[in-house]
Short mmCIF file of the C-alpha atoms (twelve columns), coordinates in Angstrom:
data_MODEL
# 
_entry.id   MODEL 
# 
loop_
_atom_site.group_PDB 
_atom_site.id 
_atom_site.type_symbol 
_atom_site.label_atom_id 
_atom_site.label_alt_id 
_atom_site.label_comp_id 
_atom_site.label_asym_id 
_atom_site.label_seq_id 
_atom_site.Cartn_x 
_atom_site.Cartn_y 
_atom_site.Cartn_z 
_atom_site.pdbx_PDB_model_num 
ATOM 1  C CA . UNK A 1  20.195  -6.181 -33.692 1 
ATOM 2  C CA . UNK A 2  20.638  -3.363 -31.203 1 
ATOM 3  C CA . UNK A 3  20.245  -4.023 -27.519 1 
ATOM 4  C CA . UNK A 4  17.438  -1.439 -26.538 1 
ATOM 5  C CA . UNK A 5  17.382  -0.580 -22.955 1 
ATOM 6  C CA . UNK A 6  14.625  -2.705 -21.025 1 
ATOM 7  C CA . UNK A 7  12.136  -0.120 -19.812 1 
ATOM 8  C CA . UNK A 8  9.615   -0.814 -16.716 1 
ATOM 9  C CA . UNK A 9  6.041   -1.106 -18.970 1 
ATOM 10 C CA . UNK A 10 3.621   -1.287 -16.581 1 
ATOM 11 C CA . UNK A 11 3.176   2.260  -14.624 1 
ATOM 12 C CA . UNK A 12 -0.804  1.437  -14.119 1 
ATOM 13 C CA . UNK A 13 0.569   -1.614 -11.739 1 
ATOM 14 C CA . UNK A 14 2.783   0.499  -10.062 1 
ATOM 15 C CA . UNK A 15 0.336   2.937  -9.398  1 
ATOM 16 C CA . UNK A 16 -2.456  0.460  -8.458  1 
ATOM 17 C CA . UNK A 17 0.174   -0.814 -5.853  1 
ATOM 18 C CA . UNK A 18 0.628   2.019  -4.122  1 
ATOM 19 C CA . UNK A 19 -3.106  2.880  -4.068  1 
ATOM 20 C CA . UNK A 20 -3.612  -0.057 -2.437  1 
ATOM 21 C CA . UNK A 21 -0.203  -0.321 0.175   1 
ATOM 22 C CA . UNK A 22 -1.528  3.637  1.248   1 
ATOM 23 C CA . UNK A 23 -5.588  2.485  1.261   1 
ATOM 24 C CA . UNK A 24 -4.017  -0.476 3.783   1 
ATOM 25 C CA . UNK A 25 -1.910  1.547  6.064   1 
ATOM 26 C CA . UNK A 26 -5.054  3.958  5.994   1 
ATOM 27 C CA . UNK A 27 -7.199  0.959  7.575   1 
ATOM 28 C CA . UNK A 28 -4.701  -0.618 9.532   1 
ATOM 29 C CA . UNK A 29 -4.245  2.537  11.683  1 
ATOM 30 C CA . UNK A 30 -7.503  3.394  12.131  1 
ATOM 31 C CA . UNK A 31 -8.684  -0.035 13.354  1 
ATOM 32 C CA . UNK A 32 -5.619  -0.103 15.500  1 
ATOM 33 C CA . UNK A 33 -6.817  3.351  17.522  1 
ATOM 34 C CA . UNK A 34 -10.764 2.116  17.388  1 
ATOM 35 C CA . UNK A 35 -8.944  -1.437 19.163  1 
ATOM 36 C CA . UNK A 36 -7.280  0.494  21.058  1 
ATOM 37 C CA . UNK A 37 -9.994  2.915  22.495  1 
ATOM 38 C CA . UNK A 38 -12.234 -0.214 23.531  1 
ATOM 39 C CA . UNK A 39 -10.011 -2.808 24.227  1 
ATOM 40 C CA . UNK A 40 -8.537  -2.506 27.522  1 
ATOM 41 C CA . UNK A 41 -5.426  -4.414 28.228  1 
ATOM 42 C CA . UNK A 42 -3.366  -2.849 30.457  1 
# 
């Protein structure tokens, strides 16, 4: 039996990942600068 090289087989994960890590970092910042603009601790 030959040893084939283990390829990554799931690109659609991957991809669903990142759509989601950039969606967060999206929301996180702008409910950071709306918190920011009305909350006044200073």
């Amino acid at each position: 039996m030959k040893k084939e090289k283990e390829k990554f087989h799931a690109p659609g994960t991957v991809v669903l990942v990142f759509i989601w890590f950039i969606w967060f970092i999206i929301l996180y910042t702008t409910n950071w600068l709306a918190l920011s603009e009305n909350w006044f601790l200073r």
